[in-house]
N, C-alpha and C positions, 0 to 999 in steps of 0.2 A: 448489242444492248447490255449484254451483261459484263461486259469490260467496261460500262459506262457509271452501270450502277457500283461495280468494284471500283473504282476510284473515287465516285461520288462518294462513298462508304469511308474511303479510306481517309480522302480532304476533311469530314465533318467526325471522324471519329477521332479522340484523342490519344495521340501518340507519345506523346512526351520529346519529341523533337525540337520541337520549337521554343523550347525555355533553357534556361540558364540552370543545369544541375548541380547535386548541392556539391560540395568538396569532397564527401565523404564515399558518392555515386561509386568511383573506380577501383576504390579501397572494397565497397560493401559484396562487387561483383567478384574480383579476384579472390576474395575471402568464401563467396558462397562454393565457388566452382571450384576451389580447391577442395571444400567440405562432401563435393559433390562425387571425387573420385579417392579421396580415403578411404582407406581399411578400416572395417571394421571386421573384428577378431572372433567376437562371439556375438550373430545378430539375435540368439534367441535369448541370451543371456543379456543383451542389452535392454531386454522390457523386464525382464525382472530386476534387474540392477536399477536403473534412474525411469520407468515408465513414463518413455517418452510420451507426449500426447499433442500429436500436428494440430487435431483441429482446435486448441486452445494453444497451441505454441510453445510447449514449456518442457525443459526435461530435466532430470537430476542430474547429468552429467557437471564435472569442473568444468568442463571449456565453455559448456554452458552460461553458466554463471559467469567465468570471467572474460565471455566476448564482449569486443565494442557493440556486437552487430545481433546480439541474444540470437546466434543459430549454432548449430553445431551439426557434426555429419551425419548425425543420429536423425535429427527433424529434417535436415536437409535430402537425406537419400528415402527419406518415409513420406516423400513426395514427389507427382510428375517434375520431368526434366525443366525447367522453365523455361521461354525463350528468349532473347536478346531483350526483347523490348518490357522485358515484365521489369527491371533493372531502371529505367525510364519511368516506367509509370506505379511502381508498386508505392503504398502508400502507406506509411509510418503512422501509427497509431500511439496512442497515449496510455491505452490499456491492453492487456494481453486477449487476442493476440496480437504482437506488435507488428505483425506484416500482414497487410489485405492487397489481394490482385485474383483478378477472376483465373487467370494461369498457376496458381497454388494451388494445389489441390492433390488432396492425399492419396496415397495407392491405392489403401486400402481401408472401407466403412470403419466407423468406430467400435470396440468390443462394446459387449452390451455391460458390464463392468463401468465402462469408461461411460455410456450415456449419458447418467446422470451428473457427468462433472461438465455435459455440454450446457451452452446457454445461448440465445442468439446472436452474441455476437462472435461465434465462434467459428473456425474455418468453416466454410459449404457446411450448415446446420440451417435445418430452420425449421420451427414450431410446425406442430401438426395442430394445432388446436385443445389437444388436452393436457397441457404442460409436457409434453414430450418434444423429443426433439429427432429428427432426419437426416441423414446427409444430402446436401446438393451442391450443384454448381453454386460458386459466391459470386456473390455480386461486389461489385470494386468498389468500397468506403473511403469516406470522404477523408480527408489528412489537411494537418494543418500546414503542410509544404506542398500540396498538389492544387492547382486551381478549380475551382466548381463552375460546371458546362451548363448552359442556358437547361439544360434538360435534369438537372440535378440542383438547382436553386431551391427547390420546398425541403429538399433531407437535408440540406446544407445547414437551413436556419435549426431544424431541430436537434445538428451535431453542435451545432455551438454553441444553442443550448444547455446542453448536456458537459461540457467543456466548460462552461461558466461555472455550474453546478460542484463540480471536479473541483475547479478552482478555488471557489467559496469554501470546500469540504477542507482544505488542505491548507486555507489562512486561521481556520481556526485554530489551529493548533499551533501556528508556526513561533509564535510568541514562546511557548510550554517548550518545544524541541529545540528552538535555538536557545536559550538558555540552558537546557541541560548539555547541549554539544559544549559551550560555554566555560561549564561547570568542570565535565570533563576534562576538555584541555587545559585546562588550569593546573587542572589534579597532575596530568600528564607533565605538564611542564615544574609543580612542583617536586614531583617526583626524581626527574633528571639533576634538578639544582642539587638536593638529598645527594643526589647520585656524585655530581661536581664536587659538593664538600666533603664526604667521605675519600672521595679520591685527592683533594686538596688536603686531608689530615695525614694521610698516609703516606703520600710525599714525605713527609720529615722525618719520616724512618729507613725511607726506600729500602723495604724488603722486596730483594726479586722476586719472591714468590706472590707478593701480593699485586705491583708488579706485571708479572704474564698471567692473572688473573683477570684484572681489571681490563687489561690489554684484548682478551681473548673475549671476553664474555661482551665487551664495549665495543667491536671493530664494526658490526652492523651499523651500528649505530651513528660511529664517526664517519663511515661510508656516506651513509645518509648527507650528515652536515655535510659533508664536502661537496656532495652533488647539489643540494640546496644552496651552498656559496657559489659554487661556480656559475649555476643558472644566474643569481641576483648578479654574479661578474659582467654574465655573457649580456644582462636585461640592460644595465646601468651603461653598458660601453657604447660608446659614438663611434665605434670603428667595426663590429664583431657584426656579423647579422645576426638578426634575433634567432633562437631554434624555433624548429618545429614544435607544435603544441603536440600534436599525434603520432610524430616518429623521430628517432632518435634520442640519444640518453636520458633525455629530459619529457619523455614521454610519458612516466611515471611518476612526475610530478605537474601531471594537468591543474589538479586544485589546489597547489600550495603557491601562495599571494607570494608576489615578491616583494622584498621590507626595501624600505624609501633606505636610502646612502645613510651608513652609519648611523642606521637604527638600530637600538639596541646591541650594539656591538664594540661597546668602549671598552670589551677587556678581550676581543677576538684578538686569539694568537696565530701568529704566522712560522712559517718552517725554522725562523732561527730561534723563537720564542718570544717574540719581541712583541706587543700589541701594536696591530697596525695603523690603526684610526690613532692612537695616542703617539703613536713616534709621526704619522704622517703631521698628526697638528704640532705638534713640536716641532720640525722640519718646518711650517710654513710659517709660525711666528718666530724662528731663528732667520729666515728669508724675508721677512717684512723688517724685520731689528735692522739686519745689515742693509737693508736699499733705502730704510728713511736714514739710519746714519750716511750712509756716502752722500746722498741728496743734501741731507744739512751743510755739507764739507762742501758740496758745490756751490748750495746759494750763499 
């Protein structure tokens, strides 16, 4: 009987087997388990340095900050080992903390320091009744990538909710932030032109010295354009496969749009100095002159 009920158990509890996982699934694993057998150099000096905190999710470390995946070895080893299947079914959140799975779950209680920065939606926390809060086992939260089970349909409606609310919170403003992003790049870009013309006046002296100035202090910069040409090369071409969005050179430039063909590029110069988009059009109304003259000579 009880190998009967263990499978009954196992067919009606959600595994994460059965669905199509996201792209990002085998990336997020090799990333955790690598974080998982890292050195760390100084563990006591790492709560004073970035004061990591599991059951909110967040620590001051860099790598922190600049993971795809917001973990790092610091939160990852300052919690049980996970197993195979938490990878399947853990569930991506929209607010911190960004991982909920009832297999999370921290070494060690929260200091009493750190209590008050708990709330309930924090790792195994939950209110005792008088504005305080406890550590427990967590319960698995709903994600807007994970499906909701006949038996989780009432918290469902009250996460989305809340998700709506979020949403609402964050149109108000969108109008105010995308015009100052706006504003900004503006600024940005006319700053660079500033930058073009002074380097355009200077030309007519060519001082070496000004020269391996502008050369040296400019080469981040030219790097940049270059890898930005080459992506709009590799997007634009009918023969190249497109790159990867997440790996390979063009991985750091996830959010920069690619410009439509000879947009804004009627004075982009190429290795001999020649503007390309300008000699190319030149070349194709010299190749239209000569095919309608010999065509007239034929008919």
């Amino acid at each position: 009987m009880p190998t009967y009920e263990r499978l009954l158990t196992q067919r009606l509890t959600y595994s994460g087997r059965h669905r199509q996982l996201p792209a990002w699934c085998k990336a997020f694993k090799r990333e955790w388990r690598r974080c998982e057998v890292a050195t760390i150099d100084d563990p006591e000096g790492v709560v004073h340095a970035y004061n990591p905190l599991p059951y909110r999710w967040v620590c001051g470390c860099r790598a922190f900050v600049k993971s795809r995946f917001l973990i790092c070895k610091h939160l990852v080893q300052m919690v049980h080992r996970v197993p195979t299947k938490f990878f399947r079914q853990v569930s991506r959140e929209r607010s911190f903390p960004i991982w909920r799975h009832p297999d999370l779950r921290p070494l060690a209680p929260p200091c009493p320091q750190d209590l008050q920065k708990l709330v309930p939606s924090s790792i195994g926390v939950k209110a005792d009744g008088q504005g305080k809060y406890e550590p427990i086992a967590i319960e698995n939260g709903d994600s807007e990538d994970d499906p909701v089970g006949d038996n989780e349909a009432a918290s469902s409606h009250e996460s989305d909710s809340g998700i709506d609310d979020e949403v609402e919170d964050d149109e108000e403003g969108t109008d105010k932030h995308i015009e100052k992003r706006k504003q900004e790049m503006k600024t940005l870009a006319t700053h660079l032109r500033d930058l073009a013309s002074a380097i355009d006046y200077n030309a007519t002296y060519a001082d070496p010295r000004a020269l391996n100035l502008f050369t040296r202090k400019t080469k981040p910069t030219i790097d940049f354009i270059k890898k930005i040409r080459q992506k709009e090369k590799t997007i634009h071409s009918t023969t190249t496969p497109k790159p990867s969005v997440f790996t390979g050179p063009n991985s750091d430039l996830m959010f920069v749009r690619t410009r439509p063909r000879n947009h804004g590029r009627s004075t982009e110069a190429t290795e001999d100095g020649v503007q390309s988009p300008v000699r190319d059009n030149l070349e194709f109304l010299q190749f239209l002159s000569e095919f309608s003259s010999g065509y007239l000579r034929i008919s």
